[in-house]
C-alpha positions in Angstrom: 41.2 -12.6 30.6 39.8 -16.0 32.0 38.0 -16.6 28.5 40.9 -16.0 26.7 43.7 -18.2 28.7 41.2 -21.1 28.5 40.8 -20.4 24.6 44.3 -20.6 24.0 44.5 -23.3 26.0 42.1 -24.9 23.7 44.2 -24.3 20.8 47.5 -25.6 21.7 45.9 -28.6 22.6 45.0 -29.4 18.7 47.2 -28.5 16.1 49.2 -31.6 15.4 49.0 -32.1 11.2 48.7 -35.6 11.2 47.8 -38.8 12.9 50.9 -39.6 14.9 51.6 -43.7 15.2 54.5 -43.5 16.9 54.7 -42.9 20.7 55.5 -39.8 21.0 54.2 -36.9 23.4 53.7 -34.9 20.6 49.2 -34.6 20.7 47.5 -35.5 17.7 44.4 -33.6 15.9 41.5 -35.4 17.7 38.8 -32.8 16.4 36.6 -33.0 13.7 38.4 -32.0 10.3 37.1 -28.6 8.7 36.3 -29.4 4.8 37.3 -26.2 3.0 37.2 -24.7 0.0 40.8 -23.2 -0.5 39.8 -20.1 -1.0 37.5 -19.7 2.2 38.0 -16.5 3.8 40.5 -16.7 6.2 39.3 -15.4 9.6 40.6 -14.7 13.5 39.5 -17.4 15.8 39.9 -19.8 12.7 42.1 -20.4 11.0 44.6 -18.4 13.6 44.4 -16.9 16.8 46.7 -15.1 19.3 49.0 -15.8 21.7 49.8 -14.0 24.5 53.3 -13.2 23.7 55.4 -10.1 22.6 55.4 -9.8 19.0 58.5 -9.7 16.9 60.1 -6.5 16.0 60.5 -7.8 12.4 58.4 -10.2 10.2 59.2 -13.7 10.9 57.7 -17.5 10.5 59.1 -20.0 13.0 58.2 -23.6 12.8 58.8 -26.0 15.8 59.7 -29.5 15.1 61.9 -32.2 16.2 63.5 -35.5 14.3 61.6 -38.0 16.9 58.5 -37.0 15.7 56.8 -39.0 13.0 54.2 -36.1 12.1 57.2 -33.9 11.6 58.4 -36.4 9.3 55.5 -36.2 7.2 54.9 -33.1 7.2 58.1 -32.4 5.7 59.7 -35.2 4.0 56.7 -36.7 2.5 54.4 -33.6 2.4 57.3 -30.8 1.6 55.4 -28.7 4.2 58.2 -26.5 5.3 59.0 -25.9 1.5 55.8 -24.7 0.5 55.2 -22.5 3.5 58.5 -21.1 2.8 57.9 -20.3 -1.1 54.9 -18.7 -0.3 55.9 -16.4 2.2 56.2 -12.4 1.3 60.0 -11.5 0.1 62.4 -10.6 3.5 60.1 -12.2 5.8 62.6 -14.6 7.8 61.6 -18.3 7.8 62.9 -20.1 11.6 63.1 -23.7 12.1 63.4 -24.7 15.6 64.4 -28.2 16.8 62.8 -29.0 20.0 65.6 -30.4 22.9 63.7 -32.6 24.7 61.0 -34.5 23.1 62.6 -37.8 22.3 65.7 -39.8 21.9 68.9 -38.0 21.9 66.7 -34.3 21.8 69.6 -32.4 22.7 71.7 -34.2 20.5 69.8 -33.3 17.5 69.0 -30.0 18.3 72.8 -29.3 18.9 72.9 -31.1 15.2 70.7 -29.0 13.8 72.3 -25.6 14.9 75.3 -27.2 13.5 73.6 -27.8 10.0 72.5 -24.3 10.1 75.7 -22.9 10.8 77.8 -24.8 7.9 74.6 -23.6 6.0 73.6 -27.0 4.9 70.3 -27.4 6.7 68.0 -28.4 3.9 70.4 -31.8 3.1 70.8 -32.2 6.8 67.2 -31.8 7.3 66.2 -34.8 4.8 69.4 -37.4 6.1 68.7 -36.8 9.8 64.6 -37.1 9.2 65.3 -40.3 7.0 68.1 -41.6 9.8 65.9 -41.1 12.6 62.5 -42.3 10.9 62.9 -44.4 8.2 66.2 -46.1 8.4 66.4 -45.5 12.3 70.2 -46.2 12.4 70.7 -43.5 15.0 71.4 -44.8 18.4 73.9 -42.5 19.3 75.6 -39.0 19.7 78.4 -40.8 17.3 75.7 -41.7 14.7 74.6 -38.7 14.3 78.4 -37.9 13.1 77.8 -40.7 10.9 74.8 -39.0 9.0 77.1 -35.8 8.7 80.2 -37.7 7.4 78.0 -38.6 4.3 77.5 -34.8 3.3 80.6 -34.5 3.2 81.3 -33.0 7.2 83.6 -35.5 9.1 83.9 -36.1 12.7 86.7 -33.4 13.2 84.7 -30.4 11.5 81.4 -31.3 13.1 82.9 -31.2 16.7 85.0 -28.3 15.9 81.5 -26.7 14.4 79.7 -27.9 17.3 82.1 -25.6 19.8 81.7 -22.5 17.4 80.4 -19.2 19.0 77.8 -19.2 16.2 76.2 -22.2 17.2 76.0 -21.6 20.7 74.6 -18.3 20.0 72.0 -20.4 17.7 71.2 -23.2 20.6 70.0 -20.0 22.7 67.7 -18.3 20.5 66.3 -21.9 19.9 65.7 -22.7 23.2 64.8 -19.0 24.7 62.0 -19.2 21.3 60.6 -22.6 22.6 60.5 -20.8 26.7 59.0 -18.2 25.0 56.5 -19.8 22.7 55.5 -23.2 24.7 55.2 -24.9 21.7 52.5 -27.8 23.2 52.4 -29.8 19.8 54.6 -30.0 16.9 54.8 -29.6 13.7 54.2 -26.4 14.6 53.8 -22.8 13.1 53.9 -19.2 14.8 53.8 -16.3 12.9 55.8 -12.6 14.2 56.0 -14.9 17.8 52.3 -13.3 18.0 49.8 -15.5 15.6 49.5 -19.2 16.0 48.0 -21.3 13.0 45.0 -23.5 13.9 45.4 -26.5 12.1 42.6 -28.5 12.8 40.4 -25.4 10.7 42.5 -26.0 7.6 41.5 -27.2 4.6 41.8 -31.4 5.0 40.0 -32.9 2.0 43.7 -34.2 0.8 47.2 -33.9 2.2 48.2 -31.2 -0.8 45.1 -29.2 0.0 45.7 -29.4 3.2 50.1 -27.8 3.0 48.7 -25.5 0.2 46.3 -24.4 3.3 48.5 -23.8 5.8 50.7 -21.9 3.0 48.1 -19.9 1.9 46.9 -18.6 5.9 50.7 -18.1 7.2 51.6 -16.1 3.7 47.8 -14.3 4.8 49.1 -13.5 8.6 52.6 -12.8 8.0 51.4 -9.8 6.5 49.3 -8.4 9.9 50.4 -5.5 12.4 51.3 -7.7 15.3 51.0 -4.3 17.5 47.0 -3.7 16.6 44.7 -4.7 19.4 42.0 -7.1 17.9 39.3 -9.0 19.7 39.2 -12.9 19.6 36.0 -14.6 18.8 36.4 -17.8 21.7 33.1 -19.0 20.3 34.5 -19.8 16.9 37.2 -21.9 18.7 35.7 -25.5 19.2 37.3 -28.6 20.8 
């Protein structure tokens, strides 16, 4: 049991996707790159491993991430990661996006934001002007900024707050926060498969950035499709630091 904590341990501790400039708590890859061949068998203690957590009763993909964080930011604005992990997955497996609520400026802000976006059911346009807001054009200071960002898809001030009170996004704020108690996301972007499987970055295939997404795509499409419920053994000695 021992060998196992300290294993996981080990693997939260290196799965950020790439080199993060900004200061940020979020830990970057320090490990030596894996160069893979795309179609290299995809293995337990590799490319993913377990976590010791209840699995989900259905299939499900949820990715951790948060607008402060620069890796986030190219992962999915400049690398489309989110996209192409989402095309790839299996028909009716659910896709969850997570916003962390307190890594950063304004974390709960955001997070509330981003329920909000997901609500009014425009997450994807949200996703790109509050990434681009926060990053690249860093004009938000403020709680009221963030209003700003809305206003220009169309959303004003009154709808937002009247969104923001909504039962539905309340009841969205919870399950976001009772998944990131549950799941201890230590690094982010990040991606956990059926709240069971964690993807180990650092063993994906990194000879270029679009190798690299159609990787990740390629082992959480792979893992979606396990039985959560059967008791498999880890190999720790695969797992290196």
């Amino acid at each position: 049991m021992k060998k196992t904590l300290i294993a996981i341990s080990v693997l939260l501790s290196s799965v950020s996707c790439f080199a993060d400039g900004g200061k940020t708590t979020a830990k970057a890859d320090t490990s030596k790159p894996t160069i893979a061949n795309v179609q290299t068998p995809i293995e337990l203690g590799k490319q993913y491993a377990t976590l010791p957590t209840n699995p989900s009763p259905d299939k499900e993909v949820i990715e951790f991430f948060s607008f402060n964080c620069p890796s986030c930011f190219r992962f999915e604005i400049q690398h489309q990661g989110s996209q192409t992990i989402g095309k790839a997955l299996p028909e009716g497996v659910k896709f969850r996006r997570y916003h962390l609520e307190d890594f950063g400026p304004l974390a709960k802000e955001l997070a509330q934001a981003w329920a909000v976006a997901n609500v009014l059911g425009i997450e994807d346009k949200a996703s790109d002007a509050l990434y681009n807001a926060v990053q690249k054009d860093k004009t938000i200071k403020t709680a009221d900024d963030i209003k700003m960002v809305f206003e220009k898809l169309g959303i004003s001030a009154e709808e937002f707050d009247k969104t923001k009170d909504n039962f539905l996004v309340k009841a969205f704020m919870a399950q976001q926060a009772d998944a990131i108690k549950e799941m201890k996301p230590e690094s982010i972007p990040t991606v956990i498969v059926n709240r069971k499987f964690y993807i180990v970055t650092n063993q994906l295939n990194r000879t270029s950035d679009e190798e690299f997404i159609n990787d990740y795509a390629r082992v959480t499409a792979f893992v979606v499709g396990l039985d959560p419920n059967v008791k498999i053994k880890e190999k720790s000695h695969s797992i290196k630091k």
